[in-house]
Structures are given as C-alpha cells and as structure tokens.
N, C-alpha and C positions, 0 to 999 in steps of 0.2 A: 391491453387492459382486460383485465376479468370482468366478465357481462354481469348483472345487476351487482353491482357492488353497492354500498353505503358512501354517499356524497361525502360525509363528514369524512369515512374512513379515506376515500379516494385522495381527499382533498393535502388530510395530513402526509400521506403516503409521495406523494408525490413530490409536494412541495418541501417536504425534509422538514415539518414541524410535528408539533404534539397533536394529540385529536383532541384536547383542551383548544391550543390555540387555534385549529381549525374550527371548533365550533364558535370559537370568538369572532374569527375571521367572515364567518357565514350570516351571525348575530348581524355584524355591523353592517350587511352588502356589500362586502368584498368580493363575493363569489358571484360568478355568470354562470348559469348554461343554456350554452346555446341562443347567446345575448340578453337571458331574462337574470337579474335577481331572483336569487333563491335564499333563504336565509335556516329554511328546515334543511338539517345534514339527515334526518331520516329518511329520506326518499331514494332510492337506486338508481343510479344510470348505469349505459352501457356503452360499448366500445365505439359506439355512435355519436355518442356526446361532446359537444364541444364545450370544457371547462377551464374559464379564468379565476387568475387570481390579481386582483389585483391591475385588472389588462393584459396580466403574463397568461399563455395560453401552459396548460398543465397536460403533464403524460405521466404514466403511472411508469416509473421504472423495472423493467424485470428483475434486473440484476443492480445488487448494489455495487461500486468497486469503491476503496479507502486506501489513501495513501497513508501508512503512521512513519513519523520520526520516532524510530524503536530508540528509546536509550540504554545505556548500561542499565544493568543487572534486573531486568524483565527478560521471561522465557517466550520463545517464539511457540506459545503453547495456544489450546482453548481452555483449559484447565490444568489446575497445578495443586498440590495439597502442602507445597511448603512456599513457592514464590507466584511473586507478581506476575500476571501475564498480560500479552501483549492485547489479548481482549477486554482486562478488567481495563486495560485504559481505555478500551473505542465503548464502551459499555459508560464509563464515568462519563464520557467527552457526550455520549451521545444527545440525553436531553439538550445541555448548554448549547450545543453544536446546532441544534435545532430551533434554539429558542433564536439564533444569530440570524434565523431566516434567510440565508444567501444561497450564491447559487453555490458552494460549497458546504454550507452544514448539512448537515442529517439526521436520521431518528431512524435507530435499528429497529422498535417495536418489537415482532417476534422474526423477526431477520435473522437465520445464523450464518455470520460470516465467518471466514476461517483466515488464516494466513495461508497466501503463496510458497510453499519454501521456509524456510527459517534463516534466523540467525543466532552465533550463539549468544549466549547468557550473557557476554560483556563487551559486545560490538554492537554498533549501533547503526543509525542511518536507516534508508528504504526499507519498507515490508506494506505490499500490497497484502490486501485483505477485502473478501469478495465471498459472495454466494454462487458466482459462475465458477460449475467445477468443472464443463469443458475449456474453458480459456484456463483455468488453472492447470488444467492436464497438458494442455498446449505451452505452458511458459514452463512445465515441470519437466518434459518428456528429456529424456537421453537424445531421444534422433532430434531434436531442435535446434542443441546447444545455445539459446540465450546466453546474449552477452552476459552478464556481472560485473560491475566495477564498481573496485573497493580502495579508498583512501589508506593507507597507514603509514604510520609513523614505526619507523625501526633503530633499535640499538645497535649500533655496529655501522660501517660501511656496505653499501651494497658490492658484492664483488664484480670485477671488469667484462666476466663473462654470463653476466646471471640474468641477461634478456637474453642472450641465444639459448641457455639452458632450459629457458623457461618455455621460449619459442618451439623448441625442441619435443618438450616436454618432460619436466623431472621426474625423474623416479622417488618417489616419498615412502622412505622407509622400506621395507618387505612388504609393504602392503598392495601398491600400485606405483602405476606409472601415469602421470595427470597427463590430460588432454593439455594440445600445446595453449599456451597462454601469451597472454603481454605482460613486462613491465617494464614501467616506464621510471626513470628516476628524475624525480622534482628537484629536487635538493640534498644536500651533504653539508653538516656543520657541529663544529664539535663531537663529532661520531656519533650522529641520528641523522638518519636519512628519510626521506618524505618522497613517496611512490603511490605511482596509479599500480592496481594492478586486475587487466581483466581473463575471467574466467567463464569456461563453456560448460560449468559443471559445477556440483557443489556438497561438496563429501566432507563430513566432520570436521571441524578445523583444519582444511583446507590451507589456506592462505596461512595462517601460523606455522603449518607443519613442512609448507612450501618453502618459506624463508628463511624457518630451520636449516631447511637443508643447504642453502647459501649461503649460513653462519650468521644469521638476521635472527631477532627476536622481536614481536611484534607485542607493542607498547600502547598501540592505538591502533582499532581499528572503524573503518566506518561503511558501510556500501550507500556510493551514490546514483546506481542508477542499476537497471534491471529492464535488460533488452530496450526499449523507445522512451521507458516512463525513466524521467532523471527527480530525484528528490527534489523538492520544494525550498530553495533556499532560505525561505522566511517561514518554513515551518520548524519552530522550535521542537527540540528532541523529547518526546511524550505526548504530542498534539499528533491530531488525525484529521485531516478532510478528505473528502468525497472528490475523484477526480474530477475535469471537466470532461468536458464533449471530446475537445480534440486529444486530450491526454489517453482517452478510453479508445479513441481511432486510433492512436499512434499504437497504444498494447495489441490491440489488435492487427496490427498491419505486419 
C-alpha cells in the first residue's frame, strides 16, 4: 500500500467499487480501522493500518489482472480508429463490474491495463489483461514457450499424419518453420473436424496458416487456456472479471 493515501480512495481501490460507493460504504459504518468506525474517507492511513470492510480485512492491490472472453470481431488492441477493442469492453464492464462488489468485479479508475498477446480479429476465447508488464514480459518471452491452447473447428478431414507433422514442427509457407506443437483430434463428421491444438509461440495467424498446410481451413476458432490460467467456463464471450488469488498463483508459477 502507498503511505498516506485517502481512506475513501483506499477503500474503493481495493475493494473493486466506485469511490461513490466507498463513500456510501464509510457513511453507513462499514468501514474499520484498526477496529474503530470511521465514517470521514478524508483522513489518510498508511501501510500500517488495518482496514475492513464489512469484517472483510482489505489490501490495496498493486497490480490489477482480468480475464475477457474476447469475442469475434473485437481487436486485441488499447485503441482502434475504425473497430471495437478489447478495452472498450473492460472499460464498459468496469463500473457495472464494480458496482457487483464481489470478489471478482472491479474498477479500473485510472488503471491502464493492456492485453497479454493478442488474438486475431475473429477468434475468440482467453485474453488476460493486466498492468504487470514484468509477468506480461514473462508469459510473452520467446525463451518461455507458454503453452496456448486453442479449440477449432475445421473443414476437411484432419490428415493421418498431421500430429507427427505438427509434433515435428511444420513448415508454414516460406515464411518459417513453427515450433513443434500438439494436435489433438476430437471428432470427425460429415468433413468438420474438431481439434485441440497447442502452441509455444504465437505469430500472425498461426493456427489458420498451420492447418492450411494440412489442407484444414479453420471455420472456428477459440483459445482456452494460456500457460495455468484455463478460460472461465461461465464466462460469456464479451465479459471480463478480475482473476482470483489462486488463478493469479497458478500465472505465476
């Protein structure tokens, strides 16, 4: 925690609400420190302080981290001058998100978080999004190889050899030769096939240009997980919450 900060500010900060409803919260005696009622958010504490809310004991978080379910046709951007990005949604969600007061909502304030990595413009699924830009350098680096796994749904059959190929490592076009990878085939029916497929790297349409080359076309695609953190299965695609404790351990570990 930052030494004299503003109770009210602290209060909203921490607990992922507005500093509206933190001064509501203070109004009504919700707030402790250091076991007293306080109901003025003017006053400053400091990294000494013990503050509740509610009985819950509160810590000012350094770093924010968000999970979004990116959907089609949002740019894994902070700014865009012709489409929607993947901020204006954590940006919409954030008040609402905060007003929900759980241990999942949040309130960006003057927070700038970024996206981890991208995805493109019509894949959907995982995009962490964060102000820690060493954990970001750490899940982005070359020498790391984080997993990536990605859902999709393909036109054609997968061919007989195209997990050893992959395993191998394909060569994609003139351009490179990918790191070796998995895939895994889920299903076969009516010529659409349904595949895990993970990757240590993640260069421009990757996975589409990958399955090109096994004579796949890729119709659908989704990523569900990115290194320990796996997508929120009840989170609808366009929604963002704020990881937990142990989601934030597991990125990091």
């Amino acid at each position: 925690m930052a030494k004299d900060i503003r109770l009210d500010k602290y209060v909203a900060e921490s607990a992922g609400i507005t500093r509206k409803d933190a001064k509501a919260a203070l109004s009504k005696g919700r707030v402790r420190v250091n076991g007293q009622v306080v109901k003025n958010g003017d006053g400053k504490i400091s990294d000494t302080d013990e503050v509740t809310l509610d009985g819950k004991s509160l810590s000012a978080e350094e770093f924010l981290y968000l999970m979004l379910h990116k959907p089609a046709g949002v740019v894994s951007a902070t700014e865009d001058g012709r489409d929607k990005t993947v901020l204006d949604l954590v940006r919409e969600q954030s008040a609402e998100a905060a007003d929900e007061a759980g241990e999942t909502g949040y309130f960006l304030g003057k927070r700038e978080v970024f996206p981890v990595g991208r995805l493109d413009k019509d894949t959907e699924g995982l995009l962490l999004l964060t102000d820690d830009g060493e954990l970001a350098h750490q899940l982005l680096s070359p020498k790391k190889h984080v997993d990536k796994v990605y859902f999709a749904r393909l036109s054609g059959e997968v061919p007989a050899d195209a997990a050893e190929r992959f395993a191998e490592g394909i060569q994609v076009g003139q351009d490179y030769k990918a790191l070796p990878a998995e895939l895994e085939v889920l299903s076969v029916q009516d010529g659409v096939s349904e595949v895990h497929i993970t990757l240590r790297e993640g260069k421009f349409h990757q996975v589409k240009r990958m399955c090109h080359e096994i004579g796949c076309e890729v119709t659908y695609l989704k990523r569900i997980s990115m290194g320990n953190l796996v997508l929120d299965e009840v989170l609808l695609p366009g929604k963002c919450r704020k990881l937990t404790a142990e989601e934030i351990a597991l990125l990091k570990a």
